[in-house]
N, C-alpha and C positions, 0 to 999 in steps of 0.2 A: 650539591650546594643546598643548603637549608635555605628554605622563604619564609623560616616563622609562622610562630602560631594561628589559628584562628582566633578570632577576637569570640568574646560573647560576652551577653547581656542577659538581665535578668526585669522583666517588665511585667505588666498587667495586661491581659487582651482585652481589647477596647470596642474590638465588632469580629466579629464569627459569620458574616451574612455571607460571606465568598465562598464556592467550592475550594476546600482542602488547601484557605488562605485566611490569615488571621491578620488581625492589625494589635501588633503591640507596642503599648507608652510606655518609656521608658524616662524615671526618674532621675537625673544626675543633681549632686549638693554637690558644689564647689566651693572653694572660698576666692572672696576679692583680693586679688594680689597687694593691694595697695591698704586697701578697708576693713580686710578682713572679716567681711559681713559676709555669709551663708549665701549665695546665689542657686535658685533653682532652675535649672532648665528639661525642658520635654522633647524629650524627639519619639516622632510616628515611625514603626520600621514596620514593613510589611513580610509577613513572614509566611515559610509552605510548610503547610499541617497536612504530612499525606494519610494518616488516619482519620483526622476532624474530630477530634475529641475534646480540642479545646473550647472552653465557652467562656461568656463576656463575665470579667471579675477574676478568673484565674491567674494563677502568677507563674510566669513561664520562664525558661532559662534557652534563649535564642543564640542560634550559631551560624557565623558567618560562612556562608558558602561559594558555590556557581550556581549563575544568574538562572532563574527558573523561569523569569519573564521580565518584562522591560522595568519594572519596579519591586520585583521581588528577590532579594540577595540574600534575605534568614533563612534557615531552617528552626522550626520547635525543635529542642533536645528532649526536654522533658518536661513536664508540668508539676511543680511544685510546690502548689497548692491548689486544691480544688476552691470553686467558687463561691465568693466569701456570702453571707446570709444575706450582710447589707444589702449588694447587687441584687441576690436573690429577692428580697423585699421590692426592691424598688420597679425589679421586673413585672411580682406578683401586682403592685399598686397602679401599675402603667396597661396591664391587660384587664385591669376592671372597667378602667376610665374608658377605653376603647370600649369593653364589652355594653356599658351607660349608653357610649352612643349608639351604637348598634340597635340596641331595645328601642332607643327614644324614635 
């Protein structure tokens, strides 16, 4: 008897702070059944990186698995894009401001 596919998603990793555990957003556009106006929604999935290669701004292709802990159901497939410059900038702009205070 077949149980059917695994589902999977494709999102953006949003924290990388866990061991060989990522959190990624995932974007759905929908439309209103009635309105017809674009509706956005975000859902957080917690997902297991057992290499840890992933990092914040990368675009990930996550896959439904067995339960790896009481919040964790994804697996990372694969990383689809490395991390975009933006993130990377904003990261760069966020360890200065710390490093300010530090000196002061």
């Amino acid at each position: 008897m077949s149980r059917g596919k695994f589902q999977s998603r494709v999102g953006t990793v949003i924290s990388d702070k866990m061991d060989k555990t990522v959190i990624v957003d995932v974007i759905q556009i929908k439309k209103h059944k009635r309105y017809q106006k674009s509706i956005k929604r975000n859902s957080k999935f917690v997902a297991h990186d057992e290499s840890g290669q992933c990092k914040i701004g990368d675009k990930v292709l996550i896959l439904e698995g067995k339960p790896y802990s009481k919040t964790k159901r994804w697996k990372v497939s694969k990383i689809l894009e490395q991390n975009s410059p933006l993130v990377a900038e904003a990261e760069i702009a966020e360890a200065q401001i710390t490093e300010a205070e530090i000196t002061e």
